[in-house]
N, C-alpha and C positions, 0 to 999 in steps of 0.2 A: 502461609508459613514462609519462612525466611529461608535465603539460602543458608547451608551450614558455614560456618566460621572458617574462611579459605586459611590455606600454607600462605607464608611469609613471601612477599612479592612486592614489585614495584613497577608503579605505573608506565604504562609503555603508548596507550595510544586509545583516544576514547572517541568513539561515530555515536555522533547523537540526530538520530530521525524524529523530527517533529511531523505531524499533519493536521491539518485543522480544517473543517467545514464551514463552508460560511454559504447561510441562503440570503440569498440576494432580493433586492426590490421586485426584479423582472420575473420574479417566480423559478429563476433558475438557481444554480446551486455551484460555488467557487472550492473547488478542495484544493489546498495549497501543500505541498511539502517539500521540506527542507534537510538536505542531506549536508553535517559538516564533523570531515576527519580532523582530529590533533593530535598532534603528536608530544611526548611531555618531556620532550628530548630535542638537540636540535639534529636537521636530519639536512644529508644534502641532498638539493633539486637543483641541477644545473640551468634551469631556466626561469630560476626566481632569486630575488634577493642577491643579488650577487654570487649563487651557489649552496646558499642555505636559506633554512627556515628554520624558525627559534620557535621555543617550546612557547603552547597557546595561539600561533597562528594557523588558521586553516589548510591547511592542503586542499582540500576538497570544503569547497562552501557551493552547493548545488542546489536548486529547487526548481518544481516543475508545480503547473498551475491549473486543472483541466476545470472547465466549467458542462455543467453536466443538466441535463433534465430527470424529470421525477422517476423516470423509468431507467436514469442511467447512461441514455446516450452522450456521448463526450461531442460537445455543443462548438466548444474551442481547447486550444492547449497550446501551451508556450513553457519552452525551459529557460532559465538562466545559470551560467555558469558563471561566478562571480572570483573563484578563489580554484585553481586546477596546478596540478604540477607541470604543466606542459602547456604553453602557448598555442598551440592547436587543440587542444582539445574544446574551448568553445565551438568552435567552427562546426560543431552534431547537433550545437542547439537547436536550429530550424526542424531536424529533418520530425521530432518530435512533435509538429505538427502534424503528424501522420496517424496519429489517434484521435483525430476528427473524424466521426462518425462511424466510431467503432462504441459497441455498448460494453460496460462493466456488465458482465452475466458469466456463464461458464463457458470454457475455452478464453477468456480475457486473456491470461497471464501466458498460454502457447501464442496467439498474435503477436503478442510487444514481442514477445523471443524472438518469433519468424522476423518482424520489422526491426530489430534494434537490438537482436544479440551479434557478435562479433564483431568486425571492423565496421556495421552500419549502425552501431550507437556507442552508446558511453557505458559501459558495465553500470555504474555507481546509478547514473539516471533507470536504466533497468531496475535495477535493484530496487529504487524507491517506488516506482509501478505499482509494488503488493503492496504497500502498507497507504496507497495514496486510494486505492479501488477499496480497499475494506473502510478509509475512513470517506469514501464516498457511500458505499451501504450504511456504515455509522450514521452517517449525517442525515441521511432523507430515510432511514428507515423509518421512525415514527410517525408522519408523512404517508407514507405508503399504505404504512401498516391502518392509517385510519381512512386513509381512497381506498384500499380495495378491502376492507372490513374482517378480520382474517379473524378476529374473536370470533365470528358470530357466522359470518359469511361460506360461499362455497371456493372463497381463491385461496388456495392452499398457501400459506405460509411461505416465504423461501426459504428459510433457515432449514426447512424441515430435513433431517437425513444429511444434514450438512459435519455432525459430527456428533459425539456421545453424548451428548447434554441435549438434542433436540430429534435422537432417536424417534421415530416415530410408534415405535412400541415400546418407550420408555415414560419414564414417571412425571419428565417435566411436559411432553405433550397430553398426557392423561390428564395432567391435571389444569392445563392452561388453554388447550386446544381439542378436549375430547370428542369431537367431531371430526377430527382428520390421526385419532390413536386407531393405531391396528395392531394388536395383540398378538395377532399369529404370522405378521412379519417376521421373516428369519434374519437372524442378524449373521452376519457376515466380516469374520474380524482375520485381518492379513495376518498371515504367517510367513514372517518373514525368518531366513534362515541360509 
């Protein structure tokens, strides 16, 4: 379903996150992603262009690159910063080699924070973090999912419990994994207030 038909407005500034998986020869696995802000206006940055940037050039042209094993360990990692409003802020690319031999699994996204939120990374590189670890599970899940046999098998799925749709006392596990549905699981839904 579509969003509804917005109020009368005009464009002001558009972030486009690309990610992409790539399995490689070596059996290992490249997830690439690309962070680039515009702005559709021109805007001042006193250390570019002579004090400006004109509408369609990047502010932020970013991407980070982690190469990963079948289980997710982050194998190698490199960022680039190609397009930045400020002359130092390349200079945090290296430290992002510090997600060597950390695994995408849970607690991932608390680490980067702990290593790379505030003046020890780049926000915008953070930021990219979530959507570069989900298209690492994207990439080699089907992969996994036929190593460790989760149709048939006793290794429990990971998705399971992961959110409403793979409820484990829900419809979509009953009917795709009923070997790991439990019925009299309590569900437990935040009340937030």
């Amino acid at each position: 379903m579509p969003l509804p038909t917005p109020a009368e407005r005009t464009d002001q500034h558009t972030r486009t996150v690309t990610c992409k998986g790539f399995k490689r020869t070596d059996g290992l696995w490249d997830i690439e992603g690309h962070l680039t802000d515009i702005k559709a206006q021109p805007i001042a940055i006193r250390e570019r262009n002579n004090g400006i940037v004109e509408p369609g050039e990047p502010i932020h042209q970013l991407a980070i690159r982690i190469t990963v094993d079948l289980d997710l360990n982050i194998i190698d990692a490199v960022a680039s910063m190609d397009y930045t409003p400020f002359r130092i802020c390349p200079t945090i690319a290296d430290t992002y080699q510090q997600l060597i031999g950390i695994q995408i699994a849970p607690g991932f996204t608390k680490k980067c924070k702990a290593l790379f939120s505030g003046i020890s990374g780049c926000t915008h590189l953070l930021e990219l973090l979530g959507p570069i670890a989900t298209t690492a599970y994207q990439a080699t899940h089907q992969e996994r999912e036929n190593r460790e046999n989760w149709s048939e098998g006793e290794n429990r799925p990971h998705t399971l419990d992961t959110c409403h749709t793979f409820d484990s006392a829900g419809e979509v596990v009953k009917k795709y994994w009923p070997h790991f549905y439990e019925p009299e699981k309590q569900i437990k839904v935040a009340n937030i207030s």
